[in-house]
N, C-alpha and C positions, 0 to 999 in steps of 0.2 A: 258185125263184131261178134267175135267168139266169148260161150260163155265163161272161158277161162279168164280173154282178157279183161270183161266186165267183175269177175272176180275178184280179181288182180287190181282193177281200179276201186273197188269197195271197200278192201285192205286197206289201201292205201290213204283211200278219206278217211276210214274209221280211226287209222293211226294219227293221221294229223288230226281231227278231232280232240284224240284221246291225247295227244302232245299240250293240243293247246289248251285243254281242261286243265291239264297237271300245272300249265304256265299259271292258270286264272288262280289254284289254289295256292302256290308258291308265291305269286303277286297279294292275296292274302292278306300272308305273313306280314306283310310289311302293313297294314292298316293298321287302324286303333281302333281300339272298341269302343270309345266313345261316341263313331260317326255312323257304327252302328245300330247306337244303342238312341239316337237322337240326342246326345248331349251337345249342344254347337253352342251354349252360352257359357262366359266368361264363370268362375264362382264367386260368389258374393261376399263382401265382409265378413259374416254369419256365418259361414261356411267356414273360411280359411282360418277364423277364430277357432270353433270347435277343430276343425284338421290340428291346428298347433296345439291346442289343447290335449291332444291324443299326440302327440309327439310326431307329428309328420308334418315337416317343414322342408320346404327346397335348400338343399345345401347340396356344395360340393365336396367331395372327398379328395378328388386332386388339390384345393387350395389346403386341407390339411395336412394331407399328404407333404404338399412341397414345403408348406413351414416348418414341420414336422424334419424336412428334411437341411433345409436351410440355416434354421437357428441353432440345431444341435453343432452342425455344421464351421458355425461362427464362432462357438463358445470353442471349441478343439481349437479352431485359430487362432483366438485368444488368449487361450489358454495352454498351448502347445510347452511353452519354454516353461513351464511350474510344472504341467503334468511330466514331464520329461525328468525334471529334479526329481517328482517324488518316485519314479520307476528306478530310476538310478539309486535312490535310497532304500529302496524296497530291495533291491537284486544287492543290494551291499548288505543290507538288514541280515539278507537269509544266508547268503554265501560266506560272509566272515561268523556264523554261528553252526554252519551247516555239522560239523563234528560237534559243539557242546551239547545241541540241542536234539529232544529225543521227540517226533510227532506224536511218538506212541504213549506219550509221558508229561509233555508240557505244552498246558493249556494254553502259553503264555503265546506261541505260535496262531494259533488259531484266529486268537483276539488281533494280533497285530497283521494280521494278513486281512482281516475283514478290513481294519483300519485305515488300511491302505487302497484297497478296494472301495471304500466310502469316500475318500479323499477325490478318486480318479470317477469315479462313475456318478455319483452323486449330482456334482456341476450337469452333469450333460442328463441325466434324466430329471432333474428339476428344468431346465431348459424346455426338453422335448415334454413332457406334463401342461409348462405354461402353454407352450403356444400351441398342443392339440387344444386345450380350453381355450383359450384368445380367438382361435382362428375360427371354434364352435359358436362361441360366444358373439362372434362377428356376424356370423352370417344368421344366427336366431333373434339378433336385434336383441341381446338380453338372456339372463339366466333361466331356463326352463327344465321342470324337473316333472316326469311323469311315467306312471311306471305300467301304463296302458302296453308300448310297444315290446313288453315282456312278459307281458300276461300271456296267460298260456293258454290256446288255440286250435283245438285238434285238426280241423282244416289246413291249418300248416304246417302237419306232419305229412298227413296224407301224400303220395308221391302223384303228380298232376303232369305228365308227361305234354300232353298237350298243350298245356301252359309254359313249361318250359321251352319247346322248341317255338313258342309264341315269342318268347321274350329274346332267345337268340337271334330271332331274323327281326326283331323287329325294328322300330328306328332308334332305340334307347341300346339293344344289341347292339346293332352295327358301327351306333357311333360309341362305346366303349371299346368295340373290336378296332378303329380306327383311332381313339385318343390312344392304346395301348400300344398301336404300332407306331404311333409319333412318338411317344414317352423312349421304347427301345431305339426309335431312328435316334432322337435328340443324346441318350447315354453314347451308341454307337461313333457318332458321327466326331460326338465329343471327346469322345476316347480317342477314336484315330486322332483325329489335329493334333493332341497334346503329347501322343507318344511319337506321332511323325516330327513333331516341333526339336523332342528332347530325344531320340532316336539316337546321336552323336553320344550324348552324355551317358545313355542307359545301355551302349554297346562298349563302351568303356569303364563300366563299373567292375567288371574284371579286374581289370588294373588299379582302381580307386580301393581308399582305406576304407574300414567299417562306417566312421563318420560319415565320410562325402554319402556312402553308397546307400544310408540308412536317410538322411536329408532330402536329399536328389527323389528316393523314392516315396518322403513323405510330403512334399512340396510338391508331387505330381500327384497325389492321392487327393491332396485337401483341396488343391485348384479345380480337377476333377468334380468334388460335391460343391464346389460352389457353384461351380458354370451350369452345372447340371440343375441344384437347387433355384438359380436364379432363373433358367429357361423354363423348366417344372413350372416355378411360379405365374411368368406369364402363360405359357398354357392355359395354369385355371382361370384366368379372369373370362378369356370366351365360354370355357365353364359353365360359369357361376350363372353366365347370363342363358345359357341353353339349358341348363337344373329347371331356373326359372321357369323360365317357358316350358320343357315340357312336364312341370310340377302344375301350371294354371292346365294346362293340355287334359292331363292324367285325369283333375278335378272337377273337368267339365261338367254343368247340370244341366240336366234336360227340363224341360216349359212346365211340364208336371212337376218336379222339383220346384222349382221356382214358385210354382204357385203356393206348395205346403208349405215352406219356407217363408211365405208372406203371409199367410193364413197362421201360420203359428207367432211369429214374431208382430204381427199388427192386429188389431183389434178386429174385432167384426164388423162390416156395414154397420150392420144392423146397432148394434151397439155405438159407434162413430156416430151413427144420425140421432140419434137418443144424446147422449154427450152432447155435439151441437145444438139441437134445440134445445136441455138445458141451460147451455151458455147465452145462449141468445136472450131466453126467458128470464134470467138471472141478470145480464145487460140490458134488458128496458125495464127490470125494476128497478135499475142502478141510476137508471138517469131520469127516470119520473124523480126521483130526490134531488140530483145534482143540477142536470137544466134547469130547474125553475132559482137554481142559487147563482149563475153565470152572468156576467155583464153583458156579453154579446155571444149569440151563435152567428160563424163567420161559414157562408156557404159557394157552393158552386155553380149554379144553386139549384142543381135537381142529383149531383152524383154523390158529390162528399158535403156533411156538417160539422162541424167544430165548435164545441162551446167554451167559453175563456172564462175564466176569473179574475181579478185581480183584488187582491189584501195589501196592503203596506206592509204586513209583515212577510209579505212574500218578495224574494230577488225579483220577481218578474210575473207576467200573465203563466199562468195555469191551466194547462189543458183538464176541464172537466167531466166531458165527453165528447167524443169522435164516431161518425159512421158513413156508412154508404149504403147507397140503395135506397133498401126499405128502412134502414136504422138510423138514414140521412132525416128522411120522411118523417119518423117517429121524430126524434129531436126535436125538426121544425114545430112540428104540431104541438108538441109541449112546450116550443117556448114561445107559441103567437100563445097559446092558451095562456102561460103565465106574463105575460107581458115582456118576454124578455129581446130583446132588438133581433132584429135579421138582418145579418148584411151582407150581399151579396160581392164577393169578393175572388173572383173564379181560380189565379195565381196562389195566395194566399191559401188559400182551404184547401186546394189541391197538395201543397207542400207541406203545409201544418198535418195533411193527412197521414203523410208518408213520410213525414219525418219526427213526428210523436206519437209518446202513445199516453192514454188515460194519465192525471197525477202528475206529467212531467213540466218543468218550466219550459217554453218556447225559446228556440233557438235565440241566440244574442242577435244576428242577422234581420226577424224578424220584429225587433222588438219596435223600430221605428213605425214599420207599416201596422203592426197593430195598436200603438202609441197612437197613431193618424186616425182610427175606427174608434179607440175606443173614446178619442176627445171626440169625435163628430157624435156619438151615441150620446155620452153627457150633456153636449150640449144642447140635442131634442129632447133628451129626459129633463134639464133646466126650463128649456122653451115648454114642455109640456105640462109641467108642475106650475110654471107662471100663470101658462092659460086655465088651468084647475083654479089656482086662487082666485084670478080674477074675476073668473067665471062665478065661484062662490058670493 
């Protein structure tokens, strides 16, 4: 092999090479920096709290958009045959004074043209005002006011070329460059049907009077934004739902976030195990008092204890104290020390565990089966008080 053609083939790798580097950076484009950067977990309450806090919340601009375009839309409809009276009144106003009156001279002009102007534009910019807020206000879940995303930022003067041609190819690009060409297909498509439909009517407005031909042509006009308005609308609903999504995307935290984010919002170990063993300490000086006052501690009898009261001024048995474990253990041990019954009742204790808590009266459910314990307990505390007397 000659060393031209070995040449010739070293060209030719270094070019494919150098083609498919240029593909690997062009493919790029399209990633997100978050799978970069290790962000692969969801954001946390915490998180999407402060975001909304700083005024960056998922919304869509096509759903305001299409309301925006729809309800102004309806109110013309609506409003067609009034707005029409007062244009007719207005073009009468100026034309039967058009000789008395001098623009140059009388102010009286000025005021009645606004007038008319308020009459006719008013209706439809209170319309489009509510529903840009209605349609904001929907998708914020609520009024939010914050004046974060206007404060001023000299990073976002700066011109970041790299970043912009980041955000053209990327997947939030692409898919605005494609809503954009559905939004033109959907006006297009809808334009043709409605002038292909009325094509007969609008090739003979030639021959038609001013009426017909000013009708015909606003009856094609308003049908036109509704159809359009109504398809715009469904559009944004997939939207709303891909804003979403790539709003949780964009927000992504990484494991190191996560961690500072629970390290600032939660206590410290260390402080947590201090907290607990005060409570704990704090709960067996609670029941060194209470156990030795209880009719019966009802147990498991090595997991869960229960100690009961019962008063006649009380609706029912009294949970006094409750534990497990080791706070099962303590209990016990204070109430054989104070004489107070143990009764082994495995159902019982387990449920009275888990479904009371300190202070509260026992469910109505149990009150038979503890009615059952605590007549048996009276009745060895009778039998034992007998044998004491007798004994004496």
């Amino acid at each position: 092999m000659s060393f031209a053609s070995r040449g010739a083939e070293c060209g030719a790798f270094s070019y494919g090479v150098s083609n498919v580097a240029a593909a690997t950076i062009h493919l790029q484009w399209f990633s997100d920096d978050n799978e970069a950067e290790g962000k692969t977990i969801d954001p946390t309450e915490h998180k999407l709290r402060k975001l909304r806090e700083e005024g960056q919340v998922a919304k869509s601009q096509e759903l305001v958009g299409a309301l925006g375009l729809l309800l102004p839309a309806l109110t013309i409809f609506f409003l067609a045959p009034s707005m029409l009276r007062t244009c007719v009144e207005m073009v009468h106003f100026f034309f039967s004074r058009a000789i008395e009156l001098d623009p140059a001279k009388d102010a009286v002009i000025a005021a009645v043209f606004f007038r008319y102007l308020a009459r006719l534009a008013l209706p439809i910019l209170a319309v489009a005002m509510v529903s840009a807020v209605f349609s904001n206000l929907v998708q914020l879940g609520g009024f939010l006011f914050t004046t974060k995303p206007i404060a001023f930022n000299f990073s976002k003067v700066l011109p970041r070329l790299d970043r912009y041609f980041g955000q053209i190819f990327s997947i939030d690009g692409l898919y605005k460059f494609f809503t954009s060409l559905a939004k033109m297909a959907i006006i297009g498509i809808v334009a043709f049907v409605l002038i292909y439909t009325e094509l007969g009517k609008l090739v003979n407005l030639q021959k038609a009077g001013l009426w017909n031909g000013f009708t015909t042509v606003a009856s094609l006009g308003i049908r036109l934004l509704l159809i359009c308005a109504l398809l715009l609308l469904i559009l944004s609903i997939p939207d709303i739902m891909f804003q979403r999504q790539r709003f949780k995307e964009r927000h992504k935290m990484s494991r190191q976030e996560l961690k500072e984010e629970m390290r600032m919002y939660e206590a410290d170990p260390a402080i947590q195990s201090r907290i607990r063993s005060r409570f704990q300490d704090l709960l067996r000086q609670n029941i060194a008092v209470t156990v030795p006052r209880a009719d019966v501690v009802i147990t498991n009898p090595t997991h869960f204890a229960v100690a009961l009261e019962y008063r006649p001024e009380l609706t029912g048995p009294m949970v006094t104290a409750l534990g497990a474990d080791e706070m099962a253990a303590q209990i016990k041990r204070i109430a054989a020390s104070s004489g107070v019954p143990i009764v082994e009742d495995k159902p019982l204790a387990r449920s009275l565990f888990h479904e009371t808590h300190v202070g509260d009266i026992i469910p109505v459910i149990y009150w038979k089966a503890v009615a059952a314990v605590l007549s048996k307990v009276w009745h060895i505390n009778e039998f034992r008080r007998s044998a004491r007397e007798l004994s004496a």
